[in-house]
C-alpha positions in Angstrom: -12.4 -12.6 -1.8 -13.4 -11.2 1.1 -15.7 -8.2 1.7 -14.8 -8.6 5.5 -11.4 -8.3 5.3 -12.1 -5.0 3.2 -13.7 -3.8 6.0 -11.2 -4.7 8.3 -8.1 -3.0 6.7 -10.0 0.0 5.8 -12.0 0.4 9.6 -8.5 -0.7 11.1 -7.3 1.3 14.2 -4.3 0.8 16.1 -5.1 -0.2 19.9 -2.9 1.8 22.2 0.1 1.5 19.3 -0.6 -1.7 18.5 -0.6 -2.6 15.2 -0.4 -6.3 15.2 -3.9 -7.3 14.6 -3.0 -5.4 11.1 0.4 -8.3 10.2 -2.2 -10.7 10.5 -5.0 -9.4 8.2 -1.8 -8.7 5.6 -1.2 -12.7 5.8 -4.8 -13.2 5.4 -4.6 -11.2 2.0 -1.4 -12.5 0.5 -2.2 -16.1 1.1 -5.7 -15.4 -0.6 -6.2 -16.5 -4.6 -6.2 -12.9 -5.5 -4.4 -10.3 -3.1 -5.0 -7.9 -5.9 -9.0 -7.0 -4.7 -7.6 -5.8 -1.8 -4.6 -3.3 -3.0 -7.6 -0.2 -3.3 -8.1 -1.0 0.9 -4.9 -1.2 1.7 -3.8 2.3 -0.3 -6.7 3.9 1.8 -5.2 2.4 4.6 -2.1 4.3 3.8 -4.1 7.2 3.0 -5.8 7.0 6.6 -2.7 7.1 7.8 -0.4 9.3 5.6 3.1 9.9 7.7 3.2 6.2 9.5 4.5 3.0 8.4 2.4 0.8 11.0 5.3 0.6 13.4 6.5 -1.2 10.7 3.3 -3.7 9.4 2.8 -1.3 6.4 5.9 -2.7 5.2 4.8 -6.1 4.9 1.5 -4.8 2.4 4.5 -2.8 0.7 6.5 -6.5 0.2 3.3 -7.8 -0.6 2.5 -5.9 -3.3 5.8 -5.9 -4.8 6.1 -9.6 -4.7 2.3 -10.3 -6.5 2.5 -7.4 -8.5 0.2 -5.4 -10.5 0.2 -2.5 -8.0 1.3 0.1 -9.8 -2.1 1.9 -11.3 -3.4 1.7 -8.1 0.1 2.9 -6.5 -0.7 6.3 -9.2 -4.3 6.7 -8.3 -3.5 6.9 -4.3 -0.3 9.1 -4.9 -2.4 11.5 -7.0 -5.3 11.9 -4.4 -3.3 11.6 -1.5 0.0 11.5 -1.4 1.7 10.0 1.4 4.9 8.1 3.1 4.0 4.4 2.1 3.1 5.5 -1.3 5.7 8.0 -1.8 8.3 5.5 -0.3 6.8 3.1 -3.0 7.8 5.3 -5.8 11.6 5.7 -4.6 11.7 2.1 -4.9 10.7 1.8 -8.6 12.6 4.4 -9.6 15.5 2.8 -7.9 15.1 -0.2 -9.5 15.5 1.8 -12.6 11.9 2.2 -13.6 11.1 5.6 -14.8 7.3 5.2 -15.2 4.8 4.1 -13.0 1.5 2.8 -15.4 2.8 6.0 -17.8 3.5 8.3 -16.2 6.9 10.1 -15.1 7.9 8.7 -11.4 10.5 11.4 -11.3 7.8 14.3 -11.8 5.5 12.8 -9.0 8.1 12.5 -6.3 9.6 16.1 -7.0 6.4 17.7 -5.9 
């Protein structure tokens, strides 16, 4: 785990609309042994950045997550401070899958407000 690549994803600034730099950290963290450290960076990465979608990198953190899992208290905690697109977008897409709950509590009641 990297303390650098913390850094990296939450100091992260696009250079003149380029996001690309960002893709590349994302590979960095789901090839690591636990991409799970680094969910609490990348929601405050969302957070830093609360109507984008990274010209379209944030997606890949978004796939990421969903793929390894064990998102979803973390998902709660940045919604409920913060909410924004990513993590609202997140939401839609559990409750589409026909989850009602996110770590207990009502997906339905966070999205309507």
């Amino acid at each position: 785990m990297s303390r650098v690549l913390i850094d990296r994803i939450l100091n992260f600034e696009p250079l003149e609309g380029d996001w690309r730099e960002l893709e590349t950290i994302f590979e960095n963290v789901f090839s690591s042994k636990n991409p799970e450290f680094y969910y609490p960076a990348i929601f405050g990465l969302f957070e830093k950045y609360p109507s984008e979608d990274g010209a379209g990198v944030f997606w890949s953190a978004l796939h990421g997550m969903e793929r390894v899992g064990n998102y979803e208290a973390e998902l709660l905690r940045c919604f409920r401070r913060y909410p924004n697109e990513m993590s609202r977008i997140m939401l839609i897409r559990m409750r589409n899958s026909g989850l009602a709950n996110v770590a207990g509590f009502p997906i339905e009641q966070l999205i309507s407000s």
